[in-house]
C-alpha positions as CSV (number, residue, x, y, z in Angstrom):
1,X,38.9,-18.6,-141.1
2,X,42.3,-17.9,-142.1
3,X,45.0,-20.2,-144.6
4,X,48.8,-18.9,-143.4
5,X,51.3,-19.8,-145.7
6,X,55.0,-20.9,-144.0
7,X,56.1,-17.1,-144.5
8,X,53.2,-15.3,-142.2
9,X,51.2,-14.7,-145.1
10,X,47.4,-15.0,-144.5
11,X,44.8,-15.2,-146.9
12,X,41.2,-15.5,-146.5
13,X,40.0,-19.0,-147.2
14,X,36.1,-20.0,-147.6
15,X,33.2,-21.5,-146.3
16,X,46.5,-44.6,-130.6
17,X,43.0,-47.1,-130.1
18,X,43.5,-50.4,-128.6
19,X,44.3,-52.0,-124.8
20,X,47.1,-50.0,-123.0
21,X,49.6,-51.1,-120.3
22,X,47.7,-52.0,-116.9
23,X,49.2,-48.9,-115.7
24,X,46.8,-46.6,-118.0
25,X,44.3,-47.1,-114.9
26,X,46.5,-46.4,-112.2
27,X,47.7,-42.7,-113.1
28,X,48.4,-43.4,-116.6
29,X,52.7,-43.8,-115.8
30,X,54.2,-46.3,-117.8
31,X,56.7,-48.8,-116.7
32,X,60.0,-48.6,-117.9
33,X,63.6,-47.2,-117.0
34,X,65.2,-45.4,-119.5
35,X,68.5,-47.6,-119.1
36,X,65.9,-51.1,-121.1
37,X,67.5,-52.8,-123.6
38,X,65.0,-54.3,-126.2
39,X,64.4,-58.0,-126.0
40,X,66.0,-59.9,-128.7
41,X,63.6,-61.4,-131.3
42,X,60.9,-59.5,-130.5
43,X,58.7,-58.4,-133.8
44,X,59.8,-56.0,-135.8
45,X,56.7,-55.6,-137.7
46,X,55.4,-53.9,-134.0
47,X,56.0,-50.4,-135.3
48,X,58.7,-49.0,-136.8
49,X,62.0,-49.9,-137.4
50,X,65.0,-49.9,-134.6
51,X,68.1,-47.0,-134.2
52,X,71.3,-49.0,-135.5
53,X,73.3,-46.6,-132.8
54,X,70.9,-47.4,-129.9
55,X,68.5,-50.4,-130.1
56,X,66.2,-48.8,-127.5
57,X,64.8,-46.4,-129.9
58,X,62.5,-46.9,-133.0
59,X,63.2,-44.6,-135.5
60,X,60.8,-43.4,-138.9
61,X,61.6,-41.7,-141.9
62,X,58.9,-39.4,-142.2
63,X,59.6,-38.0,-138.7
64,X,63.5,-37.1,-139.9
65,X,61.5,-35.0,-142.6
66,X,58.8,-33.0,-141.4
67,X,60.2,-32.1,-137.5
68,X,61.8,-29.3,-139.4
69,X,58.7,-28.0,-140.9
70,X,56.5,-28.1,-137.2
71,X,59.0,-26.9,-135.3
72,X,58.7,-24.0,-137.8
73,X,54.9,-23.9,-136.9
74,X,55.2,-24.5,-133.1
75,X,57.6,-21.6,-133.1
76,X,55.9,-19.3,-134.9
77,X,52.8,-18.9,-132.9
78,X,53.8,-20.5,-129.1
79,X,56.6,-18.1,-128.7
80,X,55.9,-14.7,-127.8
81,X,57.1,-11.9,-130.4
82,X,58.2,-8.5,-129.4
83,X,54.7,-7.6,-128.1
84,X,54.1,-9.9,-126.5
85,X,51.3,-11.3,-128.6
86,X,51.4,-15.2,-128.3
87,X,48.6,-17.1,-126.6
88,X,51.2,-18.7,-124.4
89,X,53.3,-16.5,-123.3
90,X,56.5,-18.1,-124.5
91,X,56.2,-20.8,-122.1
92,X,53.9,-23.5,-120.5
93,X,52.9,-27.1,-120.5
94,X,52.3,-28.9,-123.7
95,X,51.0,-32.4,-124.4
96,X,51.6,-34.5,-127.1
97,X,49.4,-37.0,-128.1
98,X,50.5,-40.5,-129.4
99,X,54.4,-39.4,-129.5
100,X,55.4,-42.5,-131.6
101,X,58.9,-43.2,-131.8
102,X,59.8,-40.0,-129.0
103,X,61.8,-38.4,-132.6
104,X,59.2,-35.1,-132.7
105,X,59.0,-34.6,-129.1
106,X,63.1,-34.6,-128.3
107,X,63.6,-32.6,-131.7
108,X,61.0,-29.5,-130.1
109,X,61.9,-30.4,-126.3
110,X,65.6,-29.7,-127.3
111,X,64.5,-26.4,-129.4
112,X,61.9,-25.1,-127.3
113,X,63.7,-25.3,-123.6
114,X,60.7,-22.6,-122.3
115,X,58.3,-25.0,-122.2
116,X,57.6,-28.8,-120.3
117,X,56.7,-31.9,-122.5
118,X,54.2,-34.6,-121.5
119,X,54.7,-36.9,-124.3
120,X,51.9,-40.0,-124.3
121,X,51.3,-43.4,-126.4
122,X,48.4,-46.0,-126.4
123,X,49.1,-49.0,-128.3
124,X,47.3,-48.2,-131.9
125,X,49.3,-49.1,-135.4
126,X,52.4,-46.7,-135.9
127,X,51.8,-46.9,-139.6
128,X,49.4,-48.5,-142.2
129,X,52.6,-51.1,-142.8
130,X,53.1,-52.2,-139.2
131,X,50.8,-54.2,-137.1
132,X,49.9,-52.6,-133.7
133,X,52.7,-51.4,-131.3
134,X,53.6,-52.8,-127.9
135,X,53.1,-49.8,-125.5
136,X,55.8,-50.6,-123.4
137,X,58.2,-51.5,-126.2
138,X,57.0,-47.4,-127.5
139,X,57.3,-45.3,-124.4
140,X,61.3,-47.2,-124.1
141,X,61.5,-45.4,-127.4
142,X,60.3,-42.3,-126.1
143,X,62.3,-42.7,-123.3
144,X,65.8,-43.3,-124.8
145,X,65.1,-40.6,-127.6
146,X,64.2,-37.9,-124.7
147,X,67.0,-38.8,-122.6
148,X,68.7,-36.1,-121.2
149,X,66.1,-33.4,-121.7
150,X,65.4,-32.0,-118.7
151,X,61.7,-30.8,-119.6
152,X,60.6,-34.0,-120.8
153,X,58.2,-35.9,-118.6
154,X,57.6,-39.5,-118.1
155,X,55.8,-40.9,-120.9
156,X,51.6,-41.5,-119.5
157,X,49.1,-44.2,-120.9
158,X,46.5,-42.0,-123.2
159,X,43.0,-43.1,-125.0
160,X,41.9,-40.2,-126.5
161,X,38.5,-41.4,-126.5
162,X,38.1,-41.5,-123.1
163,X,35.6,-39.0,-121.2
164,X,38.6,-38.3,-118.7
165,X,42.5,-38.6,-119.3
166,X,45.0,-39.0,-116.8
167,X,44.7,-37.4,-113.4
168,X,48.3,-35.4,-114.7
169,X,46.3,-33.8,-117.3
170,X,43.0,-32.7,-115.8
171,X,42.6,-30.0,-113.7
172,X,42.4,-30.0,-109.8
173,X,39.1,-29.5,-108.6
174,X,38.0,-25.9,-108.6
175,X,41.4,-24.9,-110.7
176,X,41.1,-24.0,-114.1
177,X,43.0,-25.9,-117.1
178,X,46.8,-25.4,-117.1
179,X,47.6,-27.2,-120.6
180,X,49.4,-24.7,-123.0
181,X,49.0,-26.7,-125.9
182,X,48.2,-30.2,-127.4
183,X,50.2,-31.5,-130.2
184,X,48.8,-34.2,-132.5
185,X,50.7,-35.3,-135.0
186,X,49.5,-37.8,-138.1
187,X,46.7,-38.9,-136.2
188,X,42.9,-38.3,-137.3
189,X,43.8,-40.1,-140.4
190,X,44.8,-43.2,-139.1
191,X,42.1,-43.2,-136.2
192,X,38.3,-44.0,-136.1
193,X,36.1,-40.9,-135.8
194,X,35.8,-41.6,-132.3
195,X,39.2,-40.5,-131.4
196,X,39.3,-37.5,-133.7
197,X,36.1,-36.4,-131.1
198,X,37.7,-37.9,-128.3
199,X,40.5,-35.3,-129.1
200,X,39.0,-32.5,-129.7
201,X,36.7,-33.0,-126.5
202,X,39.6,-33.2,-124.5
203,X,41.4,-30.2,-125.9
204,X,38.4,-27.9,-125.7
205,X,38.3,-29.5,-121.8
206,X,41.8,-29.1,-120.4
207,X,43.5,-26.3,-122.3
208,X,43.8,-23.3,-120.9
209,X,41.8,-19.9,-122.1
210,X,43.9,-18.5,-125.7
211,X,45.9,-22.6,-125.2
212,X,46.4,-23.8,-128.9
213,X,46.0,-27.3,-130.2
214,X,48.0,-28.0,-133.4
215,X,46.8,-31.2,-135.7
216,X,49.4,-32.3,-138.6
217,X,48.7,-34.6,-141.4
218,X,47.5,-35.1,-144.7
219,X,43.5,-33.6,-144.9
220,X,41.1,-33.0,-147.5
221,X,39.2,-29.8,-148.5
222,X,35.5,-29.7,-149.7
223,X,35.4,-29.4,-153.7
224,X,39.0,-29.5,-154.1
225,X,40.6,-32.6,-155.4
226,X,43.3,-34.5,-153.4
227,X,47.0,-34.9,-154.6
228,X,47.4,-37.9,-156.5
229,X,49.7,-39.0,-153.5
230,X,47.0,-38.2,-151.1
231,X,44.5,-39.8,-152.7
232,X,46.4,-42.5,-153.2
233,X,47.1,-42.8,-149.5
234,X,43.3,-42.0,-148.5
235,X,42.5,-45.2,-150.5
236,X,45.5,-47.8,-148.9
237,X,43.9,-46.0,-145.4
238,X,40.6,-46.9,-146.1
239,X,41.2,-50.5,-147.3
240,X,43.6,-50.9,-144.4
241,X,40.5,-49.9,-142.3
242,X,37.4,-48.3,-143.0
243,X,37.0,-46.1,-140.2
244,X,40.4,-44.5,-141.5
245,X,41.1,-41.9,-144.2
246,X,41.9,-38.1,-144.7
247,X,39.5,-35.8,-142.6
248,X,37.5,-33.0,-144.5
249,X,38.9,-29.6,-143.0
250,X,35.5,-28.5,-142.4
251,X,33.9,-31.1,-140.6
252,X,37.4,-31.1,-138.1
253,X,36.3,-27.2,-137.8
254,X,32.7,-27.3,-137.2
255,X,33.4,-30.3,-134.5
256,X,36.0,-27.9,-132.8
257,X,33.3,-25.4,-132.6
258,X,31.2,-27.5,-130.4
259,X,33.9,-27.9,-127.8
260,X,35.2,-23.8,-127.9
261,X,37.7,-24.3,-130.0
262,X,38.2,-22.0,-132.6
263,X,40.6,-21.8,-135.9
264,X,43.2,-19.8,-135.8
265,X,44.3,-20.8,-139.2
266,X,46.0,-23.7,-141.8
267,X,49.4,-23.6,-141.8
268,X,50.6,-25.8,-145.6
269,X,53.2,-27.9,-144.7
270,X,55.7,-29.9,-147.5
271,X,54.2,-32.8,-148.7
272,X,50.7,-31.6,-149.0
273,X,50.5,-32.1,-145.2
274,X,48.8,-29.4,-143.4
275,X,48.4,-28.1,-139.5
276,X,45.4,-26.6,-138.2
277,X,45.6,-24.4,-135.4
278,X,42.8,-24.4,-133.0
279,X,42.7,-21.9,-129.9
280,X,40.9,-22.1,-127.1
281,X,37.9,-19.5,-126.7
282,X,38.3,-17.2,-123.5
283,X,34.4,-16.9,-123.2
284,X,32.6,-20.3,-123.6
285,X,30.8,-20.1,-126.9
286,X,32.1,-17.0,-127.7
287,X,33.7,-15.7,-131.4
């Protein structure tokens, strides 16, 4: 498969878990208008810290310095170049998985205006320092950050270990897959295996034929040693939670391949964050 730099450069390269809202049963919509105040005294250890300009919205450093960076990505190979080369056309339906504070998704909703945005949440920890997040207290986040974009959707209720997602997402019968792309950002690190699969099952399942799924975080690469930051962070993960820690690239890959997902290539991000780029195969099986 292929490592691309951030300039286009390739060069060849070897060899959210927990109980949701009631509503994830009933069509996955979360409750909520987007005018909800937060209630006073609630706990601020529940995920991240609240906007000082609007006490709706969580906020997170981290997201303030990496949206750049994906947008870059996201740009770069869902937007169609003179020839009309991308996968998708320029425009489409994207998911994104566990959308957190709702800062990523308005920052490429508001850049990206070509395409629709079905942002989701299920109640697992925003961050190895804060305990488990309230999903309705979230998808308000989502909600106030996304407010006024008018190809934003309604945050849904998603597991992405269940067998099936929300009736919005999966096909009608006899239609085929109409999911563009599936963004997952800072996930299979701070997941159990069972939702990295869970992920990948559903992408392979619901995106369309040439549909991309993009995965952003901090990974690990056979026989090279992590970052003393990375490492560092592998190590808080893993005492945090044992199921949790940096996924080897490989083993993402060769799990990809099992549901027709193929690599298109590694994008290095700052940070020694990376995004792999899967695409979905045309032909079942198929290379």
């Amino acid at each position: 498969w292929l490592k691309c730099h951030r300039h286009g450069r390739c060069t060849a390269l070897g060899a959210a878990v927990g109980d949701a809202a009631a509503t994830a049963g009933r069509g996955g919509q979360v409750r909520g208008g987007r005018g909800a105040m937060a209630v006073p005294g609630d706990d601020e250890r529940r995920g991240f810290p609240r906007d000082e300009e609007d006490s709706r919205r969580r906020v997170s450093p981290s997201n303030a310095r990496n949206k750049g960076s994906i947008l870059e990505v996201l740009r770069k190979h869902l937007l169609a170049d003179a020839a009309g080369t991308s996968a998708c056309g320029g425009s489409g339906f994207i998911l994104e998985i566990a959308s957190g504070t709702g800062e990523h998704l308005a920052h490429f909703a508001a850049a990206l205006p070509e395409f629709r945005f079905q942002p989701s949440e299920w109640n697992g920890h925003a961050s190895v320092e804060h305990q488990a997040q309230d999903i309705e207290d979230i998808c308000q986040s989502i909600l106030a950050w996304t407010e006024g974009l008018p190809n934003v959707l309604r945050p849904i209720a998603l597991d992405a270990s269940a067998p099936r997602w929300p009736d919005v997402l999966e096909p009608v019968a006899g239609q085929p897959p109409h999911l563009s792309a599936i963004l997952a950002s800072n996930i299979a690190h701070i997941a159990p295996p069972e939702v990295v699969r869970g992920l990948l099952e559903g992408a392979g399942r619901l995106l369309r034929p040439g549909g991309l799924l993009f995965l952003y975080g901090p990974f690990s690469e056979s026989g090279q040693a992590l970052a003393e930051g990375n490492a560092t962070f592998d190590a808080k993960l893993k005492a945090t939670d044992e199921t949790w820690g940096l996924r080897e690239v490989g083993e993402v890959v060769e799990m990809a391949g099992r549901v027709d997902l193929r690599l298109v290539c590694v994008e290095d991000m700052p940070s020694n964050n990376k995004t792999l780029i899967f695409a979905k195969r045309a032909h079942p099986h198929s290379e």
